[in-house]
C-alpha positions in Angstrom: 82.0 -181.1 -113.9 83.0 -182.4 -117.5 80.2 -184.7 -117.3 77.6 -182.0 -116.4 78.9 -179.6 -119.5 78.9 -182.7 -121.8 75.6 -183.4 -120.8 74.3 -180.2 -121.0 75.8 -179.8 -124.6 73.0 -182.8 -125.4 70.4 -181.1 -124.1 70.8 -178.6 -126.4 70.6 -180.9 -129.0 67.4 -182.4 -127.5 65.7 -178.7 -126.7 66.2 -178.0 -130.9 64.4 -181.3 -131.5 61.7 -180.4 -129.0 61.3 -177.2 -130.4 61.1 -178.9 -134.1 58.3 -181.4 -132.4 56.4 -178.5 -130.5 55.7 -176.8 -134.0 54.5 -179.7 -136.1 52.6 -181.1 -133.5 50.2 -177.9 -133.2 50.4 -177.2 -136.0 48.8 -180.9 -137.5 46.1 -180.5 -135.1 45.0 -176.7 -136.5 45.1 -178.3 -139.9 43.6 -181.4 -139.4 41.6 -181.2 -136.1 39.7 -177.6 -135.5 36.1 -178.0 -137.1 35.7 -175.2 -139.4 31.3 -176.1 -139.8 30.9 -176.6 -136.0 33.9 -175.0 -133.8 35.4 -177.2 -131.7 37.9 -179.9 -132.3 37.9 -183.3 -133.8 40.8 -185.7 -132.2 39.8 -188.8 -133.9 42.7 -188.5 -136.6 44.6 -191.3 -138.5 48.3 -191.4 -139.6 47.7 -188.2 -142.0 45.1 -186.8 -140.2 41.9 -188.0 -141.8 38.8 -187.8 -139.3 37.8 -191.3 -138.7 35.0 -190.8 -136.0 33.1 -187.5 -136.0 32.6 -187.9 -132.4 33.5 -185.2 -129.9 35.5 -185.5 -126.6 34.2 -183.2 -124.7 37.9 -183.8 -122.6 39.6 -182.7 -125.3 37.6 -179.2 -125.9 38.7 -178.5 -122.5 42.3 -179.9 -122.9 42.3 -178.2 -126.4 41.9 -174.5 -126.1 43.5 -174.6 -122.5 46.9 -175.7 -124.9 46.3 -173.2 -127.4 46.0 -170.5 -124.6 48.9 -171.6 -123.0 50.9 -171.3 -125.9 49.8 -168.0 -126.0 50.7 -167.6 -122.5 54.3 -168.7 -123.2 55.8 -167.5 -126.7 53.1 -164.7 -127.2 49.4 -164.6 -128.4 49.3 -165.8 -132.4 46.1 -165.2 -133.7 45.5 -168.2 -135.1 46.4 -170.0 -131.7 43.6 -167.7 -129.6 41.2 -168.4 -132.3 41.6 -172.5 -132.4 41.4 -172.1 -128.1 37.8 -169.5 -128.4 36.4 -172.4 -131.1 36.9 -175.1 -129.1 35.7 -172.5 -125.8 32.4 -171.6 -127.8 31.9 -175.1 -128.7 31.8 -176.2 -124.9 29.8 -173.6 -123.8 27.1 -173.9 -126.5 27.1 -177.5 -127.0 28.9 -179.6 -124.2 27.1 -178.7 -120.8 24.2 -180.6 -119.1 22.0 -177.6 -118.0 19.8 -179.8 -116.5 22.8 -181.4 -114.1 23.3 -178.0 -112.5 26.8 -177.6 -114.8 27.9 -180.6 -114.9 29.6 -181.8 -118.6 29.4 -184.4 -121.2 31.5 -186.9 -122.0 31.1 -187.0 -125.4 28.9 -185.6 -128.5 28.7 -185.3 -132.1 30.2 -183.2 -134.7 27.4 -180.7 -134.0 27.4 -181.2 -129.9 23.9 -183.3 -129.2 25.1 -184.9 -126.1 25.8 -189.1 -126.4 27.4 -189.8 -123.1 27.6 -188.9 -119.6 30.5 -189.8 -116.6 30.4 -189.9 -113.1 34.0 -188.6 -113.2 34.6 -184.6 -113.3 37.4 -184.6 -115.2 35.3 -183.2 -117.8 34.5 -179.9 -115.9 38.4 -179.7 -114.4 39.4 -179.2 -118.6 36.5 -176.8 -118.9 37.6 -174.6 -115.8 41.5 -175.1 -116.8 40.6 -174.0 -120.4 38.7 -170.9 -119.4 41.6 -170.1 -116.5 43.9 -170.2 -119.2 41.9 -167.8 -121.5 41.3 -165.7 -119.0 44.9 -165.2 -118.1 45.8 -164.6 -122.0 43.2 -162.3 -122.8 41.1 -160.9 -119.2 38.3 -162.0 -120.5 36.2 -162.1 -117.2 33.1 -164.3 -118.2 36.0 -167.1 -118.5 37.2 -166.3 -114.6 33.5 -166.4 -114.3 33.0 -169.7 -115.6 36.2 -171.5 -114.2 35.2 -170.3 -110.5 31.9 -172.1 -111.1 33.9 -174.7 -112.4 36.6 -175.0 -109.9 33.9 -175.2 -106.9 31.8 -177.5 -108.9 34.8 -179.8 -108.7 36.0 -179.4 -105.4 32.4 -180.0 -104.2 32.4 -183.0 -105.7 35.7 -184.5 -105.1 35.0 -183.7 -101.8 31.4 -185.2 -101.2 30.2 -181.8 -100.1 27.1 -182.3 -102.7 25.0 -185.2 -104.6 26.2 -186.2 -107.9 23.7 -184.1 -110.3 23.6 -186.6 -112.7 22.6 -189.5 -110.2 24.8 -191.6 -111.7 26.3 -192.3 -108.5 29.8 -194.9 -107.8 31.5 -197.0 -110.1 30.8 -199.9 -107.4 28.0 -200.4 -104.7 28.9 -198.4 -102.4 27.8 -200.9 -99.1 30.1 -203.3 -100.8 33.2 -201.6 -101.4 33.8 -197.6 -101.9 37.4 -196.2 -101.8 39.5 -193.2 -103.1 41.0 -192.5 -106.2 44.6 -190.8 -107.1 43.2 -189.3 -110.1 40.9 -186.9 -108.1 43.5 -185.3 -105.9 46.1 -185.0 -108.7 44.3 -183.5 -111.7 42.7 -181.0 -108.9 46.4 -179.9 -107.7 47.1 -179.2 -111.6 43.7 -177.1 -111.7 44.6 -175.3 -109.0 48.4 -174.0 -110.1 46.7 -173.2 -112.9 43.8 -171.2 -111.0 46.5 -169.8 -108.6 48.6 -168.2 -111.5 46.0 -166.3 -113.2 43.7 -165.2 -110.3 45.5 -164.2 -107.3 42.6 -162.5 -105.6 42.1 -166.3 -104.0 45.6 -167.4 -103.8 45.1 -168.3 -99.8 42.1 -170.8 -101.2 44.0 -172.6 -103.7 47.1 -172.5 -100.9 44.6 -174.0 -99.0 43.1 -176.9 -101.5 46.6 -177.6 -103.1 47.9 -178.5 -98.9 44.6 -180.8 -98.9 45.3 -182.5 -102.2 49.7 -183.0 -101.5 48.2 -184.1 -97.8 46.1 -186.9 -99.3 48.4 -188.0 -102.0 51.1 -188.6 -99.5 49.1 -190.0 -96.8 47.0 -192.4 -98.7 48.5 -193.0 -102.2 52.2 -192.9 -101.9 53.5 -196.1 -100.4 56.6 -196.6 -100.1 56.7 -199.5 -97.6 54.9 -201.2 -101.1 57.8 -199.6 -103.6 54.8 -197.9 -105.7 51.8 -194.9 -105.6 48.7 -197.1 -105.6 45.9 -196.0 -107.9 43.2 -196.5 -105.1 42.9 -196.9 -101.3 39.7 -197.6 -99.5 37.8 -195.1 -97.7 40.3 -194.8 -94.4 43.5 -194.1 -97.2 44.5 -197.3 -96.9 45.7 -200.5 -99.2 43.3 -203.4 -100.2 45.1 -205.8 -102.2 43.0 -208.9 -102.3 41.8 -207.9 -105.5 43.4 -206.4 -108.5 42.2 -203.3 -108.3 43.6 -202.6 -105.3 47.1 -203.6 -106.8 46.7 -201.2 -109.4 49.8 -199.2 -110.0 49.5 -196.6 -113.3 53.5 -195.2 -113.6 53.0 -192.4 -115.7 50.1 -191.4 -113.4 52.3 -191.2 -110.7 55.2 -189.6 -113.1 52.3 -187.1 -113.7 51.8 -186.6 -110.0 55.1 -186.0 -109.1 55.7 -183.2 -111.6 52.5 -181.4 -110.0 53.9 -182.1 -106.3 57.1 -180.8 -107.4 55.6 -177.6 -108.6 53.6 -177.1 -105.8 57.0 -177.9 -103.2 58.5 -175.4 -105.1 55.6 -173.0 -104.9 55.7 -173.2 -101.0 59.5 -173.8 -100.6 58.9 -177.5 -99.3 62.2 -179.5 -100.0 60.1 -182.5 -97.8 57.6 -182.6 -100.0 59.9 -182.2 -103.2 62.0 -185.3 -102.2 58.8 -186.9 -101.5 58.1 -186.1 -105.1 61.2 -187.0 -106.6 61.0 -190.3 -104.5 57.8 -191.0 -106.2 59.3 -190.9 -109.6 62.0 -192.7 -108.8 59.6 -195.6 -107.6 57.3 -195.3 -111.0 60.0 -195.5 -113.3 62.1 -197.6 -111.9 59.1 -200.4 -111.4 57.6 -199.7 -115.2 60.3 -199.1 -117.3 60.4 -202.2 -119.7 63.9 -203.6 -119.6 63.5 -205.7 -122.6 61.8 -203.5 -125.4 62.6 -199.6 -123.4 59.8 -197.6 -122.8 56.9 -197.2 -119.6 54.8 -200.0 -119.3 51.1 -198.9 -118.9 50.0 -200.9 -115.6 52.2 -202.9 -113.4 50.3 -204.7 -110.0 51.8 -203.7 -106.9 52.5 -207.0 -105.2 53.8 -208.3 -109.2 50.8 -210.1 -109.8 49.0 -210.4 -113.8 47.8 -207.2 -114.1 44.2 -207.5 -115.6 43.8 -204.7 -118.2 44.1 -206.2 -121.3 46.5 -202.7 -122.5 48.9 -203.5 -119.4 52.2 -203.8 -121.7 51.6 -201.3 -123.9 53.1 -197.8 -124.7 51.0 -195.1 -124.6 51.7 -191.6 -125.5 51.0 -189.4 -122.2 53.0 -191.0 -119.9 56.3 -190.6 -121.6 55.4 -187.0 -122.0 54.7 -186.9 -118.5 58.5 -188.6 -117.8 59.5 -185.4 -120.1 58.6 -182.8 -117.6 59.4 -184.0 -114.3 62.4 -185.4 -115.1 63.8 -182.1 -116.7 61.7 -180.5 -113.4 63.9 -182.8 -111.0 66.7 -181.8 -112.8 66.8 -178.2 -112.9 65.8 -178.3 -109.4 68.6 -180.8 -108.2 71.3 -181.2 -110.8 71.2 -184.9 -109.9 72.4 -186.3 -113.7 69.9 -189.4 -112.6 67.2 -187.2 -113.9 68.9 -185.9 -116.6 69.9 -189.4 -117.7 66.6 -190.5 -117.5 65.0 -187.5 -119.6 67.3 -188.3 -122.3 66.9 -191.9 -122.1 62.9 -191.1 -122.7 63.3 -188.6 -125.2 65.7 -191.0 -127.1 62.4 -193.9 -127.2 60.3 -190.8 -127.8 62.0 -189.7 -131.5 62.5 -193.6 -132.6 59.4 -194.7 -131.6 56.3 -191.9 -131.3 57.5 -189.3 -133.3 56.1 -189.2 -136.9 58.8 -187.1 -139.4 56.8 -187.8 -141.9 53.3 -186.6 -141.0 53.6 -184.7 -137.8 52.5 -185.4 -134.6 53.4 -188.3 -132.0 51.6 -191.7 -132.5 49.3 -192.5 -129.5 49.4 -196.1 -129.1 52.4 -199.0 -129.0 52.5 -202.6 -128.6 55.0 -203.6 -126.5 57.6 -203.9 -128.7 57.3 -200.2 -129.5 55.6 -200.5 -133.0 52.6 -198.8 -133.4 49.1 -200.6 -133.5 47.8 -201.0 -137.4 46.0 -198.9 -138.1 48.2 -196.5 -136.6 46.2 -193.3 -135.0 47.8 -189.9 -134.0 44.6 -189.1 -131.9 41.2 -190.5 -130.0 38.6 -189.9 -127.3 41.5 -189.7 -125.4 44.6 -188.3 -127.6 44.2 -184.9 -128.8 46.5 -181.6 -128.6 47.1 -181.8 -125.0 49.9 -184.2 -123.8 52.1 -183.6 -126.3 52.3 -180.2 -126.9 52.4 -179.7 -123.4 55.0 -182.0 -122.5 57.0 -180.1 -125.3 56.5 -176.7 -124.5 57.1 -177.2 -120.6 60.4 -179.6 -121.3 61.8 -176.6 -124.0 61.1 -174.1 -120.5 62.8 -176.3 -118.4 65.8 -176.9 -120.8 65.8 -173.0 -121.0 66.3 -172.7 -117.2 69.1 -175.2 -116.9 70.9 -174.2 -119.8 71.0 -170.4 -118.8 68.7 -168.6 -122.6 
């Protein structure tokens, strides 16, 4: 018991901290990010902020005004919070969808939104439905339930091969050669859907529905225990190719990621198998990628311990110890096991020495190994923008809330 109220008395600490974090952090990316010529938001930003590429992920203009909504959601609508989410929610709308691809969205644009590049993967159109979800819920807006339906079924259709590809782009890989399944797609859709479920009850038995399919999948194909990892991709019939390294692959903040989303959704249906399955999952992830030598989550480990072959393998990236953040806090709250707590700290510790920027705000996005940042250092990219951070910060400071009883 002394141990628990110790530990709880550094939480409070930590929440403080996360709070301090959670403010500069949005704030840096109002000031520096939102386009005040185009709308939208600009996430290629240096050290201090500076734009160094006017190009536009159309990701993050999805991921952006989603977090500015939900920030509304969860301490109250700020004007100038709802107004950086609509920019970024007009700037989609008007500039980022392929009308000829019957909905389908960009990759990426330019400062004023001519398209430049188009994915196979619909993770584009998952951040445009989560965005308008969120909007939707904040201020009833129904052309944004509208939209995210379309979205939403758009997605599912296509995760599920129900319809063609639009775009004909077609599979990363020739299909009569090798085809599989990927984590990502089952994951990121059990996010859209708690997100769906929450502000549109009127179909909460479909979500129900789609969230069971996505948890079934996960656990039947991608979480392999027998193998001590979740594997990134199985082949057609859920099942484990590792002749080649692709099949190895093993992502451990993915799988953090995924376990905080099957823990949500166990504790939306009051599934304690499917929560230990989760926590299990996590266990496995961090326990494989934490570096030993230098702290922090390595980026790709093989699953047989093989060379991985992305060149970024050992690095630390920003997202993933975010994602450690909120299920380990999650897992903790739920369990009062003090290994979760332990391990939340011990992130949060490698988070303030080594991402977090007192100076200039914000969280650097990319490590070497050894925890310094790459020169030059960067707080955003196609990739980085206000989404990981701020809502691994907002989330954790809920969490903390919860356990410590304000």
């Amino acid at each position: 018991m002394t141990d628990k109220i110790e530990g709880d008395r550094e939480l409070v600490v930590w929440r403080d901290w996360i709070r301090e974090q959670l403010d500069a952090c949005e704030a840096f990316w109002r000031e520096h990010g939102i386009d005040p010529v185009n709308g939208g938001v600009y996430t290629c930003l240096d050290r201090e902020g500076a734009v160094y590429s006017t190009d536009k992920s159309v990701w993050m203009q999805g991921r952006c005004a989603w977090t500015y909504a939900y920030l509304c959601h969860v301490y109250g609508t700020r004007p100038e919070w709802l107004a950086a989410a609509k920019s970024c929610l007009d700037f989609l709308e008007d500039h980022c969808i392929n009308r000829e691809a019957s909905g389908r969205l960009y990759f990426t644009v330019t400062a004023d939104g001519r398209p430049l590049r188009q994915r196979r993967y619909c993770f584009s159109e998952g951040f445009y439905c989560i965005a308008n979800a969120e909007y939707y819920g904040v201020t009833g807006d129904e052309a944004c339930l509208v939209r995210a339906r379309r979205a939403y079924r758009l997605v599912y259709d296509l995760n599920n091969g129900l319809i063609e590809d639009p775009t004909g782009l077609g599979p990363k890989t020739i299909a009569a050669t090798r085809a599989g399944r990927a984590l990502g797609d089952p994951m990121i859709f059990l996010n859209i859907i708690s997100i769906m479920r929450r502000v549109d009850a009127a179909h909460a038995e479909e979500y129900d529905r789609h969230a069971r399919e996505c948890t079934d999948r996960i656990v039947r194909e991608h979480y392999r225990p027998e193998l001590g990892c979740t594997l990134e991709s199985v082949n057609l019939e859920g099942e484990p190719e590792l002749d080649y390294t692709a099949g190895r692959v093993v992502n451990p903040g993915h799988d953090i990621e995924c376990s905080w989303f099957m823990m949500q959704e166990a504790n939306h249906r009051g599934d304690e198998e499917l929560h230990a399955t989760a926590r299990d999952m996590f266990r496995l992830a961090i326990e494989a990628g934490w570096d030993d030598e230098y702290g922090g989550l390595l980026y790709f480990i093989d699953a047989c311990g093989k060379p991985p072959e992305a060149y970024e393998h050992d690095m630390k990236l920003w997202w993933p110890h975010n994602e450690i953040m909120i299920a380990a806090s999650m897992a903790y709250r739920d369990t009062g096991d003090p290994y979760f707590r332990d391990w939340l700290v011990r992130t949060l510790k490698y988070c303030k020495a080594h991402f977090a920027d007192p100076e200039f705000g914000e969280w650097y996005g990319y490590l070497r190994r050894d925890g310094l940042p790459t020169e030059p250092p960067t707080k955003g990219s196609t990739f980085k923008g206000p989404f990981h951070v701020p809502r691994a910060l907002c989330m954790t400071e809920q969490i903390l809330n919860e356990i410590l009883g304000d």
